[in-house]
C-alpha positions as CSV (number, residue, x, y, z in Angstrom):
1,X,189.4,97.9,32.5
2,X,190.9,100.3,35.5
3,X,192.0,97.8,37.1
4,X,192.2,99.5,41.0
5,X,195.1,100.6,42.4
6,X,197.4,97.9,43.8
7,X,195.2,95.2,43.1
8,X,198.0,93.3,40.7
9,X,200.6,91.6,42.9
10,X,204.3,91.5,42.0
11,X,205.6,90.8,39.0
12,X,202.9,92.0,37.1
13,X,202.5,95.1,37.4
14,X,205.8,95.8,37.0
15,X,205.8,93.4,33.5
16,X,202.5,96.0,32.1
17,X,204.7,99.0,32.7
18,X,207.9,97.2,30.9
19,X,205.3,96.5,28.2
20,X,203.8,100.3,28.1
21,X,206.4,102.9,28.3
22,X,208.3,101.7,25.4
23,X,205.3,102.3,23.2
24,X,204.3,105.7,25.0
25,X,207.4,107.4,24.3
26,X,207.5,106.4,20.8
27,X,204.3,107.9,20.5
28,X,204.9,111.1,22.1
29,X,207.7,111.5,19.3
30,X,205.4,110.8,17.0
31,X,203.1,113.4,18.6
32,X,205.5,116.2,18.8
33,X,206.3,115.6,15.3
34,X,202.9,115.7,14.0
35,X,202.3,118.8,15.7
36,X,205.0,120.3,15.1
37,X,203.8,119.5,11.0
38,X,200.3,119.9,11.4
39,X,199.2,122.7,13.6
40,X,195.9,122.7,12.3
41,X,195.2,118.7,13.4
42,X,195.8,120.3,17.3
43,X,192.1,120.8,17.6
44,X,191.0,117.4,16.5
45,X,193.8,115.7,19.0
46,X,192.4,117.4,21.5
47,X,189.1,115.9,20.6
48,X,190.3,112.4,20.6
49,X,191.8,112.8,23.7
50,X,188.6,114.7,25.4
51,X,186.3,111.6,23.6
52,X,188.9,109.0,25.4
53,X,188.7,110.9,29.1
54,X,184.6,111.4,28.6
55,X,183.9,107.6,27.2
56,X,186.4,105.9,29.8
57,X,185.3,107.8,33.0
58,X,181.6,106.4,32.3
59,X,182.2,103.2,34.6
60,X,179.9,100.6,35.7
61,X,180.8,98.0,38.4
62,X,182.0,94.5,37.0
63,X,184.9,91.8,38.1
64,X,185.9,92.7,41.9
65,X,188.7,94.8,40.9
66,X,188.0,96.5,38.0
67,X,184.8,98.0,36.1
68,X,183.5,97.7,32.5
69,X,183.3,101.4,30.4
70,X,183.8,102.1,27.0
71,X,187.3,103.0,26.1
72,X,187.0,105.8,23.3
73,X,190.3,105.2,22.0
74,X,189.0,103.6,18.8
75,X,188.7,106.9,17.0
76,X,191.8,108.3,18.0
77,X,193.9,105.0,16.5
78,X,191.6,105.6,13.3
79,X,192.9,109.3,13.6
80,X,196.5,109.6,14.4
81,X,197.5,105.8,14.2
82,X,198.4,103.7,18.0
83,X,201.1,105.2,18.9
84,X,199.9,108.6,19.2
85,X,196.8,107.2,21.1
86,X,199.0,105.5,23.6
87,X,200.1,108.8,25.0
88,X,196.4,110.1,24.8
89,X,195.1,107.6,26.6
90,X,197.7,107.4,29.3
91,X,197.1,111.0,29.5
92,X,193.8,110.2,30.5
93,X,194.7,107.2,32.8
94,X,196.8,109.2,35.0
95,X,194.5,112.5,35.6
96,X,191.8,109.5,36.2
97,X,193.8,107.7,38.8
98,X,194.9,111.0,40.5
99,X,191.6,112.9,40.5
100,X,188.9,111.0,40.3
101,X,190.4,107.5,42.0
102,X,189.4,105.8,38.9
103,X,192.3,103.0,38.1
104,X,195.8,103.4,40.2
105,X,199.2,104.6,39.8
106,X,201.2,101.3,40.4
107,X,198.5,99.9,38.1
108,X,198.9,102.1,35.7
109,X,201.1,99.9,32.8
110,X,198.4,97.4,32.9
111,X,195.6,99.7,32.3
112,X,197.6,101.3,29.8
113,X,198.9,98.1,27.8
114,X,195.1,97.4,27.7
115,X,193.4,100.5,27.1
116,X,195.8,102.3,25.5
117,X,198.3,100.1,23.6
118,X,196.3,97.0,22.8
119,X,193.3,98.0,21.9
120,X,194.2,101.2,19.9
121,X,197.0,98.9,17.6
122,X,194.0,95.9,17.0
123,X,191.8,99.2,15.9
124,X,194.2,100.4,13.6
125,X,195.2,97.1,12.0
126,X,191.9,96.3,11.5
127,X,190.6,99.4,10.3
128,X,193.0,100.2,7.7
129,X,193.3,95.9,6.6
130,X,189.0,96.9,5.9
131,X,189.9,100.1,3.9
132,X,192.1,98.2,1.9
133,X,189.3,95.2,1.1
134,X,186.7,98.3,0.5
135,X,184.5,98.1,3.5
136,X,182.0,100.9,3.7
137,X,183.8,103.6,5.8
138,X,180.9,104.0,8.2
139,X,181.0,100.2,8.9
140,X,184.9,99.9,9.1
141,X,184.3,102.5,12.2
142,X,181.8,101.1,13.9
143,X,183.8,97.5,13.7
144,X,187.2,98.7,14.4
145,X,186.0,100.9,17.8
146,X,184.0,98.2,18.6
147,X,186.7,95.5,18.6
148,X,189.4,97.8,19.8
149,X,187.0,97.7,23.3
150,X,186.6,93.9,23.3
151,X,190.2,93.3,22.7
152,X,190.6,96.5,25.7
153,X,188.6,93.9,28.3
154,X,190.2,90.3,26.9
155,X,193.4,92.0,27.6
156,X,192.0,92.6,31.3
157,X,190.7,89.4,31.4
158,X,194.1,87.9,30.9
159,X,196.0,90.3,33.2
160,X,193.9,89.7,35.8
161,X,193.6,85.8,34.9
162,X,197.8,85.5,35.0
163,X,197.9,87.7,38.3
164,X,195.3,85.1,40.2
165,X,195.2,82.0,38.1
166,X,191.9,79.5,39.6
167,X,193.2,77.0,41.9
168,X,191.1,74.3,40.3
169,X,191.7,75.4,36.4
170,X,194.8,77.3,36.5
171,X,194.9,80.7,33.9
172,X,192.6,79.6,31.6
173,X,189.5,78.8,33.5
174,X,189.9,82.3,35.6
175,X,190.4,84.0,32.4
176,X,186.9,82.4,31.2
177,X,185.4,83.8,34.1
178,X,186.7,86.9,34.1
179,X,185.9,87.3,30.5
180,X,182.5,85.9,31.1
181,X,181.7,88.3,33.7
182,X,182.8,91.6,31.6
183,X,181.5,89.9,28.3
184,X,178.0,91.1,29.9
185,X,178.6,94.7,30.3
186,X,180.7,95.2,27.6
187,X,179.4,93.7,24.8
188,X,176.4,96.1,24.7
189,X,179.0,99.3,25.4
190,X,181.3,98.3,22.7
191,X,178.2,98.7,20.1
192,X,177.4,101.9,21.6
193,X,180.7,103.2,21.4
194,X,181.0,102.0,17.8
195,X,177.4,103.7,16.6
196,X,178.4,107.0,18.6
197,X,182.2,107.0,16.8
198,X,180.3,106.3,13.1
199,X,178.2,109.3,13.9
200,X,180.9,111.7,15.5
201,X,183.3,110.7,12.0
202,X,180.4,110.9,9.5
203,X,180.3,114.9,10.9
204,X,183.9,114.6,10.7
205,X,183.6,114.0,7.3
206,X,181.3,116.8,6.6
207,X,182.9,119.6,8.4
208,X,187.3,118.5,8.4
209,X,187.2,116.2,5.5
210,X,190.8,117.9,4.5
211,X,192.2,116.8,7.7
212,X,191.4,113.3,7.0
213,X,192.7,113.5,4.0
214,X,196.0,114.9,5.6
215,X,196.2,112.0,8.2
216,X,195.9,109.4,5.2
217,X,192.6,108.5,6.8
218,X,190.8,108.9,3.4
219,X,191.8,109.4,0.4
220,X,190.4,112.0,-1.6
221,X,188.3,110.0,-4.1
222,X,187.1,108.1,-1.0
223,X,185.5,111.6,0.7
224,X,183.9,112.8,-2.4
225,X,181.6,109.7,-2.3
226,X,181.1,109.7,1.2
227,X,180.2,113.6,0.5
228,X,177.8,112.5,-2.8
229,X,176.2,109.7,-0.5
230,X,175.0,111.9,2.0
231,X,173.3,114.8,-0.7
């Protein structure tokens, strides 16, 4: 993921930015909206978004051109739904390209559609198509954050595989090696991420159970045995 600045060629950087901003402005209506309802989630957003910037910015060197890192955005789509972590996580993307020279500017949609869009929606589906089978919440975290960062770096893969396809095997065969190559980092930092998300919601869960409750995270029978498990 960060894929560096001005590494994509023309189209495609201009095609991830056609594909992000329509998504990040629906989500910052949806932000305002839930703020604007829910003053007392405010606290927990700004966790999300403070676990995204921390988790992200950890980043290890990987395919020329980008890095591997875990993406944190797993909880927030649990939390407050995709949309609302698309504008999170840009959030994070810009101050990271600006400040720390971590990603790019003109790079910027990609890294978003990835990191931010993507990822976050595969989270979300996946997480609340488990509630409804009756996964164990714990579990359902873990999984969801999990995939949300595998799908983050497929997503990469294919960017960077379309922007410079293998002259012998075309998209495909640079998309297997560019998946290959982040497949070794990030399989490892995806189960990390997931273990440290179960722990940070099962404290959740202890301390803001009502919040969940409020953001149709859990339902209320659901908390009480997650609270009688844990006596």
């Amino acid at each position: 993921m960060h894929i560096f600045e001005g590494f994509l060629p023309s189209p495609w950087w201009q095609a991830w930015f056609a594909i992000s901003i329509p998504v990040i402005l629906y989500g910052m209506y949806k932000m305002n909206k839930l703020v604007s309802e829910r003053r007392e989630v405010v606290p927990l957003l700004a966790v999300a978004g403070a676990f995204i910037f921390v988790l992200s910015s950890l980043k290890l060197p990987s395919v020329t051109g980008s890095s591997s890192h875990p993406t944190g955005t797993g909880m927030a789509a649990i939390l407050f739904g995709p949309a609302i972590t698309a504008v999170l996580g840009v959030i994070v993307l810009i101050y990271q390209a600006i400040f720390l020279a971590h990603g790019g500017i003109t790079t910027l949609g990609a890294n978003a559609a990835s990191m931010a869009v993507i990822g976050p929606l595969v989270a979300y589906l996946f997480y609340k198509a488990a509630s409804k089978a009756g996964m164990n919440f714990y579990l359902n975290v873990f999984l969801a954050t999990a995939i949300a960062d595998w799908v983050t770096y497929v997503v990469t893969s294919l960017q960077l595989a379309l922007a410079f396809p293998s002259a012998s095997g075309g998209v495909l065969a640079s998309f297997a090696a560019f998946a290959g190559i982040f497949a070794t980092t990030q399989v490892p930092l995806a189960i990390l991420e997931g273990a440290l998300t179960a722990l940070i919601m099962k404290y959740v869960v202890q301390i803001k159970s009502d919040v969940l409750v409020d953001l149709n995270v859990l339902t209320t029978t659901a908390v009480t045995k997650l609270k009688e498990a844990m006596q």
